[in-house]
C-alpha positions in Angstrom: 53.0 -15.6 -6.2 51.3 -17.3 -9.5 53.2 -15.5 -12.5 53.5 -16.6 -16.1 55.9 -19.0 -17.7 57.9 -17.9 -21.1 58.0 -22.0 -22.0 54.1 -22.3 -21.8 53.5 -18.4 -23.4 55.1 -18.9 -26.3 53.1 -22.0 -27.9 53.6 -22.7 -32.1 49.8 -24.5 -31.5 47.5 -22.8 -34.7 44.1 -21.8 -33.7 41.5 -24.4 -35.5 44.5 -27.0 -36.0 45.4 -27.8 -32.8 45.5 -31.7 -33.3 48.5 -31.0 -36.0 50.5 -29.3 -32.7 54.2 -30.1 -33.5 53.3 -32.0 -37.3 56.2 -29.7 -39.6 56.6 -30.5 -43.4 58.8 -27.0 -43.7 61.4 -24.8 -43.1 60.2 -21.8 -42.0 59.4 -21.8 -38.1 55.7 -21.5 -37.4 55.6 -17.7 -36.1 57.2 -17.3 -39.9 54.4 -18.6 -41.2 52.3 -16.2 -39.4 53.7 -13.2 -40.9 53.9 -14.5 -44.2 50.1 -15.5 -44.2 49.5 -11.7 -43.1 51.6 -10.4 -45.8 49.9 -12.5 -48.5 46.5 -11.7 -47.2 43.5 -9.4 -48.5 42.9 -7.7 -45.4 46.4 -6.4 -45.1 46.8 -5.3 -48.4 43.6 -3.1 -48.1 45.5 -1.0 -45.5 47.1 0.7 -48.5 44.4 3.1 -48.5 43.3 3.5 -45.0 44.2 6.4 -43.7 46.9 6.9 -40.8 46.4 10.2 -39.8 47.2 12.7 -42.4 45.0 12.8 -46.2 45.7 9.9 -48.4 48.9 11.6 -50.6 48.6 13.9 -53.2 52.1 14.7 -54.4 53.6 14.4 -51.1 53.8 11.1 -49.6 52.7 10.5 -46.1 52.2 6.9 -43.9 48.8 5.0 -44.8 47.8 2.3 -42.4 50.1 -0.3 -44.6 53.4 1.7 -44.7 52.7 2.2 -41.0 52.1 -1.5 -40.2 55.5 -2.5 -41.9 57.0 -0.2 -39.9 55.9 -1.4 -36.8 56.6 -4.9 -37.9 60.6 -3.8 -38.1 60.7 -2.2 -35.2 58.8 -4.8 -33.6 61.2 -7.6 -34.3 64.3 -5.3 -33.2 62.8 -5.1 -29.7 61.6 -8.5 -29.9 65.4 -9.6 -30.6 67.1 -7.8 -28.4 64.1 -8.8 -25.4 65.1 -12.5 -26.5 68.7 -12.1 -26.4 68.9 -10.6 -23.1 66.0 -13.4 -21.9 68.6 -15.9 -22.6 71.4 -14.3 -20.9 69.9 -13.9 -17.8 68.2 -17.6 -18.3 69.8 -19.5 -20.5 68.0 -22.7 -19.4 65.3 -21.0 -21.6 68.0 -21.0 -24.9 66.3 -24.6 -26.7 62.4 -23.2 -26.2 60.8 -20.6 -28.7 62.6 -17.5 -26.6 64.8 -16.7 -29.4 62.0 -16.4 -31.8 60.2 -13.4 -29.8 61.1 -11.1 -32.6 59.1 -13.1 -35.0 56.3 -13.8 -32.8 56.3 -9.6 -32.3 56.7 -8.8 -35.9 54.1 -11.1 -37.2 51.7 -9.5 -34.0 52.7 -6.1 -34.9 51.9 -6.4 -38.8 48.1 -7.5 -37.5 47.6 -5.1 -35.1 45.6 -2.7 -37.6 44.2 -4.9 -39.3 41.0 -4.4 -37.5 40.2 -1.0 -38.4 37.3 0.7 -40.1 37.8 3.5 -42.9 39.3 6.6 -41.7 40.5 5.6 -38.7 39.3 7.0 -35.5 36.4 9.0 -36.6 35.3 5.5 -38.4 35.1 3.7 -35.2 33.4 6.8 -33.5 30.8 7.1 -36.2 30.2 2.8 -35.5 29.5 3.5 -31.9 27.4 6.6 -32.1 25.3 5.2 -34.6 24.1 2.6 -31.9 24.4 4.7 -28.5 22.9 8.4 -29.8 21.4 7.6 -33.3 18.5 5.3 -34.9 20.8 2.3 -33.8 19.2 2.9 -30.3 15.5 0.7 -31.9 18.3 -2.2 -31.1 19.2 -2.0 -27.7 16.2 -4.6 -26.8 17.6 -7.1 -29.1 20.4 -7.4 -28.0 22.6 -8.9 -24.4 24.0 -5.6 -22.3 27.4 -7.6 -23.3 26.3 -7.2 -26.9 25.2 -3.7 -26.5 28.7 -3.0 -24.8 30.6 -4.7 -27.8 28.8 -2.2 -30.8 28.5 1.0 -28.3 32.4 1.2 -27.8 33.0 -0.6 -31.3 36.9 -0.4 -31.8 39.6 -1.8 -34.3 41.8 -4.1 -31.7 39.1 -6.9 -30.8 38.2 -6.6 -34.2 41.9 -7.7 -35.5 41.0 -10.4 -33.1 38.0 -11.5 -34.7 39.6 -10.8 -38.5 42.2 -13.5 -37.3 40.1 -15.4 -35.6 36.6 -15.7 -37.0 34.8 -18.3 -38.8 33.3 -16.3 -41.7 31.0 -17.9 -44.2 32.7 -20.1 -46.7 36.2 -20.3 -44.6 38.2 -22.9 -42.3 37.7 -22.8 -38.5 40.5 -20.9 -37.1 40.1 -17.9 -38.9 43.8 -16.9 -40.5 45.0 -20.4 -38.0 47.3 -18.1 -36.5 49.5 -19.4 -33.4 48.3 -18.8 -29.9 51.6 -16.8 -29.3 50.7 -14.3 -32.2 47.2 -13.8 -31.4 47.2 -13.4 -27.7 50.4 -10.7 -28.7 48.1 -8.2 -30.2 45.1 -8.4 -27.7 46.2 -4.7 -26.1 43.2 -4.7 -23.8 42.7 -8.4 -22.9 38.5 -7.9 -21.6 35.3 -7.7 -22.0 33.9 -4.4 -23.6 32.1 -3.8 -20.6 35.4 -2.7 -18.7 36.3 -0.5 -21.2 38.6 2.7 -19.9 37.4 5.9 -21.0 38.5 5.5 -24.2 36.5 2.6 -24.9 39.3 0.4 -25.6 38.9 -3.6 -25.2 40.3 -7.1 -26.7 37.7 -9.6 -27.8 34.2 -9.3 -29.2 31.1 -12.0 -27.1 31.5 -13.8 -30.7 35.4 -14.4 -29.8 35.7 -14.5 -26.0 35.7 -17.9 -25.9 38.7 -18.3 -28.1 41.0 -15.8 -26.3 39.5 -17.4 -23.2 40.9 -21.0 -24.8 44.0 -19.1 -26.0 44.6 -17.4 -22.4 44.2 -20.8 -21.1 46.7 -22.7 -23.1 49.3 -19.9 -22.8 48.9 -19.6 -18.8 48.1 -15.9 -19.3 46.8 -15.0 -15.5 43.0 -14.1 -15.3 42.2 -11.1 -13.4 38.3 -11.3 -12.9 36.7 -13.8 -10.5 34.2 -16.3 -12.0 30.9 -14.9 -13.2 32.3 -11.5 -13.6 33.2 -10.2 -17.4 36.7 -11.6 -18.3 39.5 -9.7 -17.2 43.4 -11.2 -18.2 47.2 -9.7 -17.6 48.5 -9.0 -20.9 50.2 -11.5 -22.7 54.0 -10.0 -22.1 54.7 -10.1 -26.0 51.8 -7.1 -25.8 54.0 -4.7 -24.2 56.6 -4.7 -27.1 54.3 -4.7 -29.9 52.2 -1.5 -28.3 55.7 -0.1 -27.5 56.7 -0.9 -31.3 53.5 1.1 -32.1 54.1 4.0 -30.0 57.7 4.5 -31.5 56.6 4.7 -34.7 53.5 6.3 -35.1 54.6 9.7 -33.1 57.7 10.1 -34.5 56.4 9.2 -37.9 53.9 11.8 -37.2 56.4 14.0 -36.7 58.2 13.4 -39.7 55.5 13.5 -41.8 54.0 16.6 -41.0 57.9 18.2 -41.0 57.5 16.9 -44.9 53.8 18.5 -45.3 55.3 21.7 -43.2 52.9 21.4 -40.5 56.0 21.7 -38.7 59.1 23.7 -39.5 62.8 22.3 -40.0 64.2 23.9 -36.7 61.2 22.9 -34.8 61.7 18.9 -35.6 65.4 19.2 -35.2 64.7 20.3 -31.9 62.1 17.8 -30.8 64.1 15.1 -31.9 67.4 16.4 -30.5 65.8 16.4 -27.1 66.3 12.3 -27.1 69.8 12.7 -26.3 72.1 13.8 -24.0 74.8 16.6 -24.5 77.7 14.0 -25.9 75.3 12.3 -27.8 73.6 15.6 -29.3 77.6 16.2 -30.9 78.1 12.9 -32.3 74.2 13.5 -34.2 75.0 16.9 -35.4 78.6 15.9 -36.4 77.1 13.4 -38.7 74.2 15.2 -40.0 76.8 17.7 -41.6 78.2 15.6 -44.3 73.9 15.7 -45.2 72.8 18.7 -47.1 69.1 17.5 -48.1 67.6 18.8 -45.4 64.7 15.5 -45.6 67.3 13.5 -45.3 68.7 15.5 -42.2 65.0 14.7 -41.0 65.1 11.2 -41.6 68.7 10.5 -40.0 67.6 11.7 -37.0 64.6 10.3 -36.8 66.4 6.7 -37.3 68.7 7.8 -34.4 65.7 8.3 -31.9 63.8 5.2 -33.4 67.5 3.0 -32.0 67.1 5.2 -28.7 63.5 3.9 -27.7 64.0 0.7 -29.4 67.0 0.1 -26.8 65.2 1.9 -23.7 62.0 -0.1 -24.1 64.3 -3.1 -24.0 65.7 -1.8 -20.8 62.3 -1.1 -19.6 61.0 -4.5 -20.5 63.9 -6.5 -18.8 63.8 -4.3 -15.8 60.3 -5.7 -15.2 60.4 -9.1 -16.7 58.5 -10.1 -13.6 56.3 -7.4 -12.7 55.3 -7.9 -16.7 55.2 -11.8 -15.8 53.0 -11.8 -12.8 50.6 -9.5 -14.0 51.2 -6.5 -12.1 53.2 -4.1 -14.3 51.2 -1.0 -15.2 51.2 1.1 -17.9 53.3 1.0 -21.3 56.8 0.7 -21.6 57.5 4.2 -22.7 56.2 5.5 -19.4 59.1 3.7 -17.4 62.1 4.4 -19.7 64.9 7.3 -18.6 64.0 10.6 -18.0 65.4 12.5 -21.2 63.8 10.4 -23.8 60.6 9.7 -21.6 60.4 13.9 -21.0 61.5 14.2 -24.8 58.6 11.7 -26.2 56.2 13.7 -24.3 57.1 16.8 -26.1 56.6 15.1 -29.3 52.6 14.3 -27.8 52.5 17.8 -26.8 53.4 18.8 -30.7 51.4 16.0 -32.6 48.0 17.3 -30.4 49.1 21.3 -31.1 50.2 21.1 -34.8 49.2 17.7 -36.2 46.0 16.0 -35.1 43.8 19.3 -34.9 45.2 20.9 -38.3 42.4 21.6 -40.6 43.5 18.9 -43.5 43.5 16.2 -40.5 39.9 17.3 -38.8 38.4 17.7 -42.7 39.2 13.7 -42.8 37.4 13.1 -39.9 34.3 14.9 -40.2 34.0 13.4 -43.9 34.9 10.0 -42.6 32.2 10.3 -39.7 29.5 11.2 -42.3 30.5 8.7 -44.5 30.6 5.9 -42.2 27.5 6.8 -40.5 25.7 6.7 -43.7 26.9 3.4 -44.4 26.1 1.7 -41.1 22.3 3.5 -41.5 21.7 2.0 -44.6 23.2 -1.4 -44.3 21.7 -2.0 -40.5 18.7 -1.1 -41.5 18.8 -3.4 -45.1 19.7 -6.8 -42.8 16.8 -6.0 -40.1 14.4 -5.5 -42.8 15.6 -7.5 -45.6 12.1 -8.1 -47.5 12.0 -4.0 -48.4 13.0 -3.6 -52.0 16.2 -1.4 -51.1 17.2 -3.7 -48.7 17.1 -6.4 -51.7 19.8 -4.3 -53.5 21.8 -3.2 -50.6 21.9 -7.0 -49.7 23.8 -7.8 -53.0 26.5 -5.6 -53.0 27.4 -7.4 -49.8 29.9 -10.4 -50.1 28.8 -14.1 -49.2 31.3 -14.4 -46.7 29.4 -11.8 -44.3 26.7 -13.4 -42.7 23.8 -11.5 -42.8 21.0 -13.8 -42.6 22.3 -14.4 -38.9 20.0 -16.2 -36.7 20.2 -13.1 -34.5 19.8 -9.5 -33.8 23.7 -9.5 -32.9 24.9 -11.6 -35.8 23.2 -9.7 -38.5 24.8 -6.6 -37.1 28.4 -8.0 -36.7 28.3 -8.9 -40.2 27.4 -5.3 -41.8 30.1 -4.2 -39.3 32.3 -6.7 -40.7 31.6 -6.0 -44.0 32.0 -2.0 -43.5 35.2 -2.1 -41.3 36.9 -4.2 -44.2 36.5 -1.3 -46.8 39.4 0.9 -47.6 38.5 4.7 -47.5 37.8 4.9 -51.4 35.5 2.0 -51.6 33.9 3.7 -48.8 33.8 6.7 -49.9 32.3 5.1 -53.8 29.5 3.4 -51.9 28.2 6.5 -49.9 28.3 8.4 -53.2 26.3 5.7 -55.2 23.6 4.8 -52.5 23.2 8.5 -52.5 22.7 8.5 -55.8 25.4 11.0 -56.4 27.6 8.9 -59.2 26.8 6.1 -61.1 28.7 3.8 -62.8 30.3 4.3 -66.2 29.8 1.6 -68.7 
């Protein structure tokens, strides 16, 4: 059976420099690189102020995208160490490749993996889509390839993070970010075409990048699923299935701490979801502790560290377990679905929760109808400025956009992946200071 090979997947060759394969002049190893250049860049710092899921914080601090991504990024390289150290153990013939540096290559994927998203979240990439499929973004649909229809009707942040790293914009080296194959191929969650999207309209690559995840998937031996002349279809890269599980650790049990903090959720009530992680042995050890604690947040956060080591060493079980499932492309699902029983039925409890008490709270859905009206009135007015470019608003919509975006593309499909680029890069306040401007509703104050 073909399968894939951990010496060819993990590759320190740069997109856009891959003559200088192998040319080093420092210290730090190449997939170090990659998360410095993410912590030093633009993009990442602007996920300060997009929202994760609760309000931006008043007096009560809650996770933003940023805080969220960090987070990610440690637990990422945890599982990505522990992955590599039992890799070598059961094949240490694989001890002098990159193996031991999985937890870099993960960290460095997992600190990207938001990059891609719009302003407020979820309801941002909803308001993209709709625009096109149910709104005036319809006129379009005859400009434009099915494929590119596909790509701006099910818009979504993870193939753009993938075209954030990768893209050529205006004014910029080839390459993108010139991240390594290894740490771009680790964040494609959904590695096809738009037109297989699931029900959720998820997918990996935009037409504009297909060709370089379909040079990337090449180099790294990543197994393609599709037959020739049908959309792309790949296996994951298996670096994927510890940077979505890094994801899913954090952001519901996050969730559950924060709303504990903004009492969506009482004390007992997350003291009891939590507790559910553990067996009856373990459950004493956690409550002996947490009595020499009095502050009761700090209660909250002990045991939330304690389930946060649970998954991180059950995903790693998981992962091993199916090292070759994962490697020949067959494994399905996430690696949170396959771990033991008590933590698996216990992490589902937490969903159950988040869905009851978190996501459909009032505060939460107030974001999203704001952010859907915000965004949509953004996309109007800018989509329409670049089709029509000559109209005397579209001349002053045209210069608040940045000369990296190009929106004198040649075609239909162009010009509208630019305003989308432009729009997705905003933070939620910038957002939210354009709407109120082009509606005339604030002006500035000299």
């Amino acid at each position: 059976m073909t399968r894939m090979n951990w010496e060819k997947l993990l590759s320190t060759k740069r997109l856009g420099q891959e003559s200088l394969d192998g040319y080093k002049t420092h210290d730090r190893s190449e997939f170090q690189r990659d998360y410095d250049r993410l912590v030093f860049s633009a993009p990442f710092r602007r996920l300060q102020n997009k929202t994760q899921v609760f309000p931006l914080p008043g007096s009560i601090f809650v996770h933003n995208r940023l805080t969220h991504s960090i987070e990610v990024a440690s637990v990422g390289r945890s599982l990505g160490s522990e992955v590599a150290n039992k890799l070598i153990e059961a094949h240490p013939e694989l001890a002098s490749t990159h193996l031991p540096e999985i937890g870099a290559i993960v960290s460095a994927a997992c600190l990207a993996h938001d990059m891609g998203n719009p302003p407020f979240g979820h309801s941002g990439e909803t308001a993209i889509g709709t625009y096109f499929s149910e709104r005036d973004g319809l006129a379009l649909k005859n400009q434009l390839s099915q494929a590119e229809w596909e790509d701006i009707t099910h818009y979504e942040g993870n193939p753009n993070a993938f075209r954030l790293l990768t893209h050529q914009f205006v004014g910029r080296r080839p390459g993108g970010f010139v991240m390594t194959y290894s740490t771009l191929a680790s964040i494609v969650k959904y590695p096809f075409e738009s037109s297989l999207s699931n029900k959720k309209q998820k997918f990996g690559f935009f037409q504009s990048e297909k060709n370089d995840y379909l040079k990337i998937a090449q180099e790294l031996g990543i197994l393609q699923l599709s037959e020739p002349g049908n959309p792309l279809k790949f296996a994951r890269h298996p670096l994927v299935y510890l940077v979505e599980a890094a994801d899913d650790i954090c952001y519901e049990i996050m969730d559950i701490e924060d709303a504990h903090k903004l009492k969506f959720i009482s004390t007992d009530e997350t003291k009891e979801l939590m507790m559910e992680f553990f067996d009856e042995n373990r459950k004493k050890r956690i409550l002996d502790t947490c009595s020499f604690v009095t502050d009761i947040n700090e209660q909250i956060v002990y045991l939330r560290s304690c389930v946060i080591s649970c998954l991180v060493h059950e995903c790693t079980k998981t992962f091993i377990a199916h090292e070759e499932e994962i490697l020949n492309g067959t494994f399905e699902g996430s690696l949170i679905q396959h771990i033991s029983s008590i933590p698996r039925k216990a992490y589902q409890l937490c969903i159950e929760k988040s869905f009851k008490n978190i996501y459909s709270a009032k505060d939460v859905v107030d974001i999203e109808l704001a952010g859907f009206k915000v965004i949509s009135t953004l996309i109007e007015a800018f989509t329409d400025a670049v089709m029509n470019p000559n109209k005397a608003y579209s001349k002053l919509l045209i210069k608040r956009v940045s000369q990296q975006y190009e929106i004198n593309a040649s075609t239909t499909y162009g010009k509208v992946m630019a305003v989308l680029d432009y729009i997705s890069g905003m933070t939620d306040v910038f957002a939210l200071d354009l709407y109120h401007k082009i509606n005339g509703n604030s002006l500035p104050i000299v």
